[in-house]
C-alpha positions as CSV (number, residue, x, y, z in Angstrom):
1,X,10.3,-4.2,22.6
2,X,8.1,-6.5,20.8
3,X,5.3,-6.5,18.2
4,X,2.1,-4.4,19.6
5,X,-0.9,-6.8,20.2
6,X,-4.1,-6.2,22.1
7,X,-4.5,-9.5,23.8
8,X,-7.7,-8.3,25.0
9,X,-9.3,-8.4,21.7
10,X,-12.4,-11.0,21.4
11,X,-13.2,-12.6,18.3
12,X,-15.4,-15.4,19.2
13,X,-17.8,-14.4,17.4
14,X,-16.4,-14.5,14.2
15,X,-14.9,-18.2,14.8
16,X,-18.4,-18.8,15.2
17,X,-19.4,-17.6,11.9
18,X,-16.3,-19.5,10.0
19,X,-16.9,-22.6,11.7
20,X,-21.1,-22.4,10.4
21,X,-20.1,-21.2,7.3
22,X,-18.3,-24.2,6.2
23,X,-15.6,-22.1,4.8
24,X,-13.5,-23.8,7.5
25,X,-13.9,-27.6,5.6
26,X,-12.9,-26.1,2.2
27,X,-9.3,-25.2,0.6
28,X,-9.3,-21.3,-0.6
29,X,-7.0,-19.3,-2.6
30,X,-7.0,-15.7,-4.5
31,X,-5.0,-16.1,-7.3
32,X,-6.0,-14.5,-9.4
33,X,-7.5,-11.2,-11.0
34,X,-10.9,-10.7,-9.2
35,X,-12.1,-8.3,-11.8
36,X,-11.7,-10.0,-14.7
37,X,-14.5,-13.0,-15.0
38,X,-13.3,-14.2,-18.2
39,X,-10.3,-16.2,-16.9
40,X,-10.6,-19.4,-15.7
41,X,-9.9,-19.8,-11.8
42,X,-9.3,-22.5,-9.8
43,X,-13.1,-23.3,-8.6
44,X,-12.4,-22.9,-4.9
45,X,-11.5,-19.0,-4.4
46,X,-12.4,-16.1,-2.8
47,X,-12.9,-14.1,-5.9
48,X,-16.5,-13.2,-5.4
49,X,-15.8,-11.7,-1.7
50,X,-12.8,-9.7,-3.2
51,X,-14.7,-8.1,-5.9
52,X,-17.3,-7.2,-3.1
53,X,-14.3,-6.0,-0.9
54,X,-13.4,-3.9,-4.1
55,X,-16.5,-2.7,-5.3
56,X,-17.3,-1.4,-1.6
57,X,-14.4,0.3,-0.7
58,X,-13.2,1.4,-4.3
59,X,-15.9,4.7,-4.1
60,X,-15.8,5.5,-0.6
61,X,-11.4,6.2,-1.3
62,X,-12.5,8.0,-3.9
63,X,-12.2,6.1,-7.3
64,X,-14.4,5.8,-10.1
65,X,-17.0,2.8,-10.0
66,X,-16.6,2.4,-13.7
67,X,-12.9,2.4,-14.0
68,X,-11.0,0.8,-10.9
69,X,-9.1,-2.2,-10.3
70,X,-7.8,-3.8,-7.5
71,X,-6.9,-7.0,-5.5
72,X,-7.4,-8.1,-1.7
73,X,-3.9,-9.1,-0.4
74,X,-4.0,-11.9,2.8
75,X,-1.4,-9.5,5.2
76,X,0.1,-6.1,5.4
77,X,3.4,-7.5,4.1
78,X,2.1,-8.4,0.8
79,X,-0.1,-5.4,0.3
80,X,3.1,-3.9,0.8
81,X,4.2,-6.0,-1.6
82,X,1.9,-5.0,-4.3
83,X,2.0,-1.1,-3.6
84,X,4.9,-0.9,-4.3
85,X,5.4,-3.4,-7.4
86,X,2.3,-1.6,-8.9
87,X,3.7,2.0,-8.4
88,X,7.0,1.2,-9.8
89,X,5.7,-0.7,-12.9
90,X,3.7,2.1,-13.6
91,X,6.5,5.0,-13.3
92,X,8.6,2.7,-15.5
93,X,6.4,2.2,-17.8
94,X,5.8,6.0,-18.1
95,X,9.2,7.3,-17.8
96,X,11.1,5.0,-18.7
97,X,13.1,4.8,-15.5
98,X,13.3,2.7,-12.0
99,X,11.9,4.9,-9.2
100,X,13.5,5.4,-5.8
101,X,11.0,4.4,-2.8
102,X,11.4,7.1,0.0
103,X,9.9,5.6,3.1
104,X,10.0,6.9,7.1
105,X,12.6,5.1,9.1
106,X,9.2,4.5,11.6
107,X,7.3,2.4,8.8
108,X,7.0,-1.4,9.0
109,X,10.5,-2.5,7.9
110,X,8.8,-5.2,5.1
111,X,9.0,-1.8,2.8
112,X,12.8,-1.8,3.1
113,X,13.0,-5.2,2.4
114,X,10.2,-5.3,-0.5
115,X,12.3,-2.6,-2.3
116,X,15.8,-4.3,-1.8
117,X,13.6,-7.6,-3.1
118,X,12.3,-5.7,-6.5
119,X,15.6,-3.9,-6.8
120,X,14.7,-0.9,-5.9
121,X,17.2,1.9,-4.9
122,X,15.5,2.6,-0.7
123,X,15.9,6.6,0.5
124,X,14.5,5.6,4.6
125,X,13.6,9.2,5.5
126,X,14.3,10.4,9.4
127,X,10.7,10.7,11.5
128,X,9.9,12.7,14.2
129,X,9.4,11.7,17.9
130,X,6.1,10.5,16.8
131,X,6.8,8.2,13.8
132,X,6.0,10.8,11.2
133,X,7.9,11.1,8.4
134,X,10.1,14.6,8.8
135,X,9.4,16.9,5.3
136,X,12.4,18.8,5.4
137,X,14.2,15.3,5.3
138,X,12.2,14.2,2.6
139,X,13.3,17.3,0.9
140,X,16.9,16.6,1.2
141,X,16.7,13.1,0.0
142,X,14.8,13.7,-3.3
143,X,16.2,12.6,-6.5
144,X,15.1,15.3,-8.7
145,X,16.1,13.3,-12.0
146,X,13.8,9.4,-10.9
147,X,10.6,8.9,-10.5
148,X,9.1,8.4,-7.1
149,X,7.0,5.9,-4.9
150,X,6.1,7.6,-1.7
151,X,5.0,4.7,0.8
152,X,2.9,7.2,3.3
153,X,2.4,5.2,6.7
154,X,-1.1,5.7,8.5
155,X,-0.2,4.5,12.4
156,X,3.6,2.8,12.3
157,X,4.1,-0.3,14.1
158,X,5.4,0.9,17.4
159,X,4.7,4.5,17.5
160,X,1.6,4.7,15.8
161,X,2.7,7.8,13.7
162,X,0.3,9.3,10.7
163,X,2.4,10.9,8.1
164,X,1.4,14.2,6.9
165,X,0.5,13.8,3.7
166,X,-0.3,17.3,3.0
167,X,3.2,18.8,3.5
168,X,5.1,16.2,2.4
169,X,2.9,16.3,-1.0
170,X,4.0,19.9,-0.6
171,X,7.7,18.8,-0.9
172,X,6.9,17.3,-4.4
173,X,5.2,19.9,-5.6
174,X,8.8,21.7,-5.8
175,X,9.8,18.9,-7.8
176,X,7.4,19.2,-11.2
177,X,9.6,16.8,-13.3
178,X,9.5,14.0,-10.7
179,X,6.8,11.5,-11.8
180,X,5.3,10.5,-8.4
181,X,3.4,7.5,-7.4
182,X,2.0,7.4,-3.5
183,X,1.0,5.2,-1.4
184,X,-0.8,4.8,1.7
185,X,0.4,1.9,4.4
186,X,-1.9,1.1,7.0
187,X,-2.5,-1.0,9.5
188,X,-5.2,-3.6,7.5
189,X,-4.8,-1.5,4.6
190,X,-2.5,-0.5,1.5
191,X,-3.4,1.5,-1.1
192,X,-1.6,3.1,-4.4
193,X,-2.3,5.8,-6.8
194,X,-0.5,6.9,-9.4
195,X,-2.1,10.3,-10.8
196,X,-1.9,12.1,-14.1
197,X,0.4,15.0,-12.6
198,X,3.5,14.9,-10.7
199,X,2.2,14.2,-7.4
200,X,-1.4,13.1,-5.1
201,X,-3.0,12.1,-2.4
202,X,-4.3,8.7,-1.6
């Protein structure tokens, strides 16, 4: 079983546009913070487009125009990456302790290997036939006494599965002292909040 691709897909049309653009004679990085336009970046980078990227999608997800941050990663492996280096920072920071990562055993395996990578104790939750992530599993493989990163997948690699965030945010909520950071894993798109109270949706 290999990698799912649709070899049908056309994009012509966007070679098009990178080839008159120019972009495609030009060296381009995004290191970097894209919010913050007091540093001083290398000239060539693709700063500009993230903050656009940012500034777009920030409100339509739900957060504040006024206060949100956030950085456009180059593959699904790094936002991976970044989720979860993000949510953990910010757990230990507030509790003072290293959070487990609970993940589905359907998710793209770079989570597994991102949370051995950043030391990370891994709980790889059972899924369903579908590729969901199974709640009552979840619920046995909670450790009540760490803080949390949830890594929510929204269509896994080769099953396509959609966790349900609603009941497995249910399975926190039994958990009130567990400080709990999620995230959401998608195919072009990874996301993490870390809420006030003990658990939320992203």
């Amino acid at each position: 079983m290999g990698y799912p691709l649709n070899q049908s897909s056309q994009i012509r049309r966007f070679y098009r546009w990178f080839s008159g653009s120019g972009l495609n004679l030009m060296t381009v990085n995004n290191c970097g913070d894209p919010l913050d336009s007091s540093a001083h970046h290398f000239k060539l980078n693709t700063l500009q487009f993230e903050r656009e990227v940012i500034e777009r999608l920030g409100p339509l997800y739900g957060f504040d125009e006024d206060n949100m941050w956030g950085i456009v990663t180059f593959s699904g492996t790094d936002g991976n990456n970044h989720g979860i280096y993000f949510g953990a920072k910010s757990l230990e920071k507030r509790t003072g302790l290293k959070p487990v990562v609970y993940v589905s055993e359907a998710a793209h395996y770079s989570s597994r290997r991102l949370a051995d990578l950043q030391n990370l104790q891994l709980a790889l939750i059972p899924a369903d036939v579908h590729g969901r992530m199974i709640p009552e599993e979840l619920d046995k493989a909670i450790v009540a006494d760490r803080p949390a990163v949830v890594v929510y997948a929204m269509g896994t690699t080769f099953k396509g599965g959609v966790d349900d965030m609603k009941a497995l945010n249910a399975v926190f909520a039994k958990y009130p002292d567990v400080a709990v950071c999620t995230g959401v894993l998608m195919r072009h798109f990874s996301e993490v909040t870390c809420p006030t109270q003990n658990t939320g949706t992203s």
